[in-house]
NULO-407352 format. One record per residue: residue number from 1; y, x, z of N, C-alpha, C, CB in turn. Coordinates in Angstrom, 3 decimals, m for minus. Each point is the difference from the previous one (the first is absolute). Glycine has a CB too. Layout:
NULO-407352
+-----+----------+----------+----------+----------+----------+----------+----------+----------+----------+----------+----------+----------+
! pos !      n.Y !      n.X !      n.Z !     ca.Y !     ca.X !     ca.Z !      c.Y !      c.X !      c.Z !     cb.Y !     cb.X !     cb.Z !
+-----+----------+----------+----------+----------+----------+----------+----------+----------+----------+----------+----------+----------+
! NUM !        Y !        X !        Z !        Y !        X !        Z !        Y !        X !        Z !        Y !        X !        Z !
...
+-----+----------+----------+----------+----------+----------+----------+----------+----------+----------+----------+----------+----------+
***
This chain:
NULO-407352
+-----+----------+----------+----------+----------+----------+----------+----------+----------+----------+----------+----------+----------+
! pos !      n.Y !      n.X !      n.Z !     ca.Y !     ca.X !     ca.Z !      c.Y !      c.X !      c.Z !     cb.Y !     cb.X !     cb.Z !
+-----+----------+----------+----------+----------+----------+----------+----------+----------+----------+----------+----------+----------+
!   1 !   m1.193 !    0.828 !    0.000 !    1.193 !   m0.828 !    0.000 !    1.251 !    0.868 !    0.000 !   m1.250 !   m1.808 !    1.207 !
!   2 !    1.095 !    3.049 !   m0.382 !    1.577 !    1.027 !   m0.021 !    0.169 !    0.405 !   m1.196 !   m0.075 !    1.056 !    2.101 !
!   3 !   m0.805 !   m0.378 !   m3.021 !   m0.099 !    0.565 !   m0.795 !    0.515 !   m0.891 !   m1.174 !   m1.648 !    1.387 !    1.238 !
!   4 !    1.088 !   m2.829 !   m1.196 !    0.067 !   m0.854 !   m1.220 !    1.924 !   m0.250 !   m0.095 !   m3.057 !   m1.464 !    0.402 !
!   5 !    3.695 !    1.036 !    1.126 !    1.278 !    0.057 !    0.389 !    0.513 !    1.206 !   m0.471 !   m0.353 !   m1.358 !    1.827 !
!   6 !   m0.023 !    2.793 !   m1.529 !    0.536 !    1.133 !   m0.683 !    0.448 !    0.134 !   m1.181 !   m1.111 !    0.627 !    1.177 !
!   7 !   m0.171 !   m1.233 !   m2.158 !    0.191 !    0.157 !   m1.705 !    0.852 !   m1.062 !   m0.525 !   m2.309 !    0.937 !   m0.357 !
!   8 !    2.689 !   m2.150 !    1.130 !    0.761 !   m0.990 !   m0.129 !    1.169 !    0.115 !    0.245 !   m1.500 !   m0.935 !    0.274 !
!   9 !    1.857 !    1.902 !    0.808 !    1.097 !    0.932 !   m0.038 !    0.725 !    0.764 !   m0.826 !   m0.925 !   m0.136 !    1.345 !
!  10 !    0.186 !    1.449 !   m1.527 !    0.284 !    0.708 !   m1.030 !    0.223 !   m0.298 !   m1.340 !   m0.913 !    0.951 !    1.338 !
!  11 !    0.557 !   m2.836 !   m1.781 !   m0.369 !    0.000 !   m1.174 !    1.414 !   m0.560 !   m0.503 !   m2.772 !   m0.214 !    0.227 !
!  12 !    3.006 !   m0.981 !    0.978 !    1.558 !   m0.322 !    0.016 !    1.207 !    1.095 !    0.277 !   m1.036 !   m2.110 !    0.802 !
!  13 !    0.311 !    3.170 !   m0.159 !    1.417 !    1.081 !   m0.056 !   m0.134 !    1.057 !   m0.998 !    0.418 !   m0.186 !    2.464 !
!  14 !   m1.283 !    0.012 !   m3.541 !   m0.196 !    0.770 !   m1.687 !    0.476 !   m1.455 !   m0.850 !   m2.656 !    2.113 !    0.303 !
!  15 !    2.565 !   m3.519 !    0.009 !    0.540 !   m0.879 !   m0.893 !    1.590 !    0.534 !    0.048 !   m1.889 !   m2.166 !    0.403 !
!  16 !    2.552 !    2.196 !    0.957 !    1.558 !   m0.262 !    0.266 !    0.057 !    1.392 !   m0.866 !    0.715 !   m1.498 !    2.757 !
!  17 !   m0.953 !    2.547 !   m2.588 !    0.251 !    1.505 !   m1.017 !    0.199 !   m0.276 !   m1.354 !   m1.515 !    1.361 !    1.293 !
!  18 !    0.468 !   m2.017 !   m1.969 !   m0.486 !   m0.319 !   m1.472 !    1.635 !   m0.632 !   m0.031 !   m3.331 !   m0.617 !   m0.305 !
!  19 !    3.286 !   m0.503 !    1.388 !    0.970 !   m0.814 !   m0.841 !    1.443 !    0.668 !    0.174 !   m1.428 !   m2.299 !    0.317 !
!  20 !    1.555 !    2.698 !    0.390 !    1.378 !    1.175 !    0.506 !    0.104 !    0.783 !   m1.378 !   m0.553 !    0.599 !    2.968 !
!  21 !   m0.336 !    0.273 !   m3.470 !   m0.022 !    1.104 !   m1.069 !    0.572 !   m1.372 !   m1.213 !   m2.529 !    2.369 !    0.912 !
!  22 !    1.665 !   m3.416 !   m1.147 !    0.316 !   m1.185 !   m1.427 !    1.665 !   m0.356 !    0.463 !   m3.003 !   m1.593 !   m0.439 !
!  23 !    3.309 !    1.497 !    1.442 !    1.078 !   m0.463 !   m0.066 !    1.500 !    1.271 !   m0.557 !   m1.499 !   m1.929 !    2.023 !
!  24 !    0.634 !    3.031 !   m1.592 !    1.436 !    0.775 !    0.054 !   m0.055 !    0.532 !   m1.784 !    0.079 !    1.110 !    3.250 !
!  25 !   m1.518 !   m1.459 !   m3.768 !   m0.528 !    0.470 !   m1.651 !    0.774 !   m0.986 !   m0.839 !   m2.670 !    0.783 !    0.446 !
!  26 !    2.519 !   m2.149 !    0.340 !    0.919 !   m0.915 !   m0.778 !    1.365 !    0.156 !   m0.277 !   m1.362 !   m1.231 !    0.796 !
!  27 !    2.153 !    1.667 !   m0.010 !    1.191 !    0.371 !    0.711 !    0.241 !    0.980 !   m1.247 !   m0.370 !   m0.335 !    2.952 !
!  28 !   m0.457 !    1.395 !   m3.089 !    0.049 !    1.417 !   m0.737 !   m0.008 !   m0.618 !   m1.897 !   m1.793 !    1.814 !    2.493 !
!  29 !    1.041 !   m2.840 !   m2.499 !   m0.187 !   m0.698 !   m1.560 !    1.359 !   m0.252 !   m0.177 !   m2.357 !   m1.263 !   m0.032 !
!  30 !    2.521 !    0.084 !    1.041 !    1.441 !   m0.616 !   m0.580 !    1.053 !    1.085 !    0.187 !   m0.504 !   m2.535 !    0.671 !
!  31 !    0.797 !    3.094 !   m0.099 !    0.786 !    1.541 !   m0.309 !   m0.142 !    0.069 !   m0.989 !   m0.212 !    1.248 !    1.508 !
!  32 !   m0.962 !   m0.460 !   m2.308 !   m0.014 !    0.672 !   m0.929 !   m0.053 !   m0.994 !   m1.552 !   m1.072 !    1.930 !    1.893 !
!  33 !    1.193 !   m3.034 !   m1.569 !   m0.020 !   m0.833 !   m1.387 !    1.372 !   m0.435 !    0.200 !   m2.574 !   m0.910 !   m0.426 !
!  34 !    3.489 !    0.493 !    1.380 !    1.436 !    0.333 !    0.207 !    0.799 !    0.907 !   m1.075 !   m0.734 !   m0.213 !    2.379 !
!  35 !    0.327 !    1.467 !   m1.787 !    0.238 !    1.169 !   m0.880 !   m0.543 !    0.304 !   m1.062 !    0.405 !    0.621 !    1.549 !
!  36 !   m1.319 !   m0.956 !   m2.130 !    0.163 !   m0.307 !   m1.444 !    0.184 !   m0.875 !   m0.640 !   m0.813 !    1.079 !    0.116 !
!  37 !    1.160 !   m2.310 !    0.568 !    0.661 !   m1.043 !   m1.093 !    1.223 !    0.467 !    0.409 !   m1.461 !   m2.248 !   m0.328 !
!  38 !    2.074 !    2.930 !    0.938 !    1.374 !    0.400 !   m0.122 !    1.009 !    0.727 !   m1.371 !   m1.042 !    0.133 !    2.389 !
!  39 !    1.941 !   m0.790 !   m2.503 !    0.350 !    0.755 !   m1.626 !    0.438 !    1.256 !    0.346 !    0.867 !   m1.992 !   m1.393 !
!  40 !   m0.324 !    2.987 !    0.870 !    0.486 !    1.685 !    0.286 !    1.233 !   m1.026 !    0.374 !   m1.086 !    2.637 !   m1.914 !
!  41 !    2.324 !   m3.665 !    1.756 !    1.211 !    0.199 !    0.509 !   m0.484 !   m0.719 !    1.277 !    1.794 !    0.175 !   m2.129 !
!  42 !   m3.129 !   m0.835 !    2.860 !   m0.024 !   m0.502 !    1.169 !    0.487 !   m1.650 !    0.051 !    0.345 !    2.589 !    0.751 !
!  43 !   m0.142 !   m2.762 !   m1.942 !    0.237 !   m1.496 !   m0.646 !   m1.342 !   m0.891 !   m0.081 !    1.938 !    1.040 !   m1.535 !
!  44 !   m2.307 !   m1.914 !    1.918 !   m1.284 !   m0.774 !   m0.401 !    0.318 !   m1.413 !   m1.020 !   m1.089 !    0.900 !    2.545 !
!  45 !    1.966 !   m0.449 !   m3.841 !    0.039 !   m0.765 !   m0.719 !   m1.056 !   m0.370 !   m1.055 !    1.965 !    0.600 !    0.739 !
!  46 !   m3.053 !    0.130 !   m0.669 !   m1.169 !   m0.434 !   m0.808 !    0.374 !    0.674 !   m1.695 !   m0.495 !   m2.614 !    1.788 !
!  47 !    1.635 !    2.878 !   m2.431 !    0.566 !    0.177 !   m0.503 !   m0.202 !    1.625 !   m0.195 !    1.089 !   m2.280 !    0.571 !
!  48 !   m2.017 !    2.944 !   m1.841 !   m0.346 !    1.134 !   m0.367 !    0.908 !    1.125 !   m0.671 !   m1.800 !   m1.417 !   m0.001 !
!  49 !    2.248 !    2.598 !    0.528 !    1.355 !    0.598 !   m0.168 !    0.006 !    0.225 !   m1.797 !    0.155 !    1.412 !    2.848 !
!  50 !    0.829 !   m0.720 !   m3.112 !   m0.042 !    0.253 !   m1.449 !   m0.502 !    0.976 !   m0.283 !    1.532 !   m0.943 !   m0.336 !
!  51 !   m2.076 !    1.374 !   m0.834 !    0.051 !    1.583 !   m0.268 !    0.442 !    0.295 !   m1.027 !   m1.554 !    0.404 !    1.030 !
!  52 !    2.563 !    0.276 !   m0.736 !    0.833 !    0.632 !   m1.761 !   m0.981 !   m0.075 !   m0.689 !    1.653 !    1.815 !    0.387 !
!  53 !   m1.291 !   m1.705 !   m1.781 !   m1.476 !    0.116 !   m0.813 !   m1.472 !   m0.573 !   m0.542 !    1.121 !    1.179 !    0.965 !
!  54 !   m0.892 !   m2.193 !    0.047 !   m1.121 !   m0.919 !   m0.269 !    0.140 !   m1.608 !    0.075 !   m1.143 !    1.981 !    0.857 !
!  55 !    0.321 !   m2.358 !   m1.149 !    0.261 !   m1.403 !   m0.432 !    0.378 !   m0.822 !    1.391 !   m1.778 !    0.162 !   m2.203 !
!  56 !    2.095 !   m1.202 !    2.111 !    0.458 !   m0.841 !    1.317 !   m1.263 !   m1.161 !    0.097 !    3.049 !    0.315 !   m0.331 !
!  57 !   m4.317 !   m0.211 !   m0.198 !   m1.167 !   m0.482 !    0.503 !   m1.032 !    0.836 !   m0.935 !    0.944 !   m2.501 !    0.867 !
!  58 !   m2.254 !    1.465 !   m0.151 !   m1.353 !    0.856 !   m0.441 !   m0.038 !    1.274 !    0.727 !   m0.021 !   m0.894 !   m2.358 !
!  59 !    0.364 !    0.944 !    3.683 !    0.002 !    1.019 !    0.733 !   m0.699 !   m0.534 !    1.214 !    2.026 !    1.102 !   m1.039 !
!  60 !   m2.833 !   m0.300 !    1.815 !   m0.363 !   m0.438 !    1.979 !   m0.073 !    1.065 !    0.395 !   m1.422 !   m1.890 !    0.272 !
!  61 !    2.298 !    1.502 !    0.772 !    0.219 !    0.840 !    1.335 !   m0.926 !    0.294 !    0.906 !    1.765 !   m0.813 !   m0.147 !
+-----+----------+----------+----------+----------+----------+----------+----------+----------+----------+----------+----------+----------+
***
């Protein structure tokens, strides 16, 4: 019976870890998809910059 309480223990204080590490990974995604849907001027107009020289579609970013 101690033992069975032990592993029932440990198992809920490796769940709370797991979920501690997913939460702060989530945290780290949306960061990093933040920053790359970010344009170079820091504008989130959706709106794809120009490039001298090339056409103004048929292009992805």
């Amino acid at each position: 019976m101690g033992r069975e309480h032990e592993n029932k223990t440990e198992m809920r204080r490796q769940v709370r870890e797991l979920q501690s590490q997913v939460d702060e990974l989530k945290d780290l995604v949306n960061t990093l998809l933040s920053v790359i849907c970010e344009e170079p001027d820091g504008v989130h107009s959706g709106a794809a910059p120009t490039i001298p020289g090339q056409p103004a579609n048929n292009y992805c970013m």
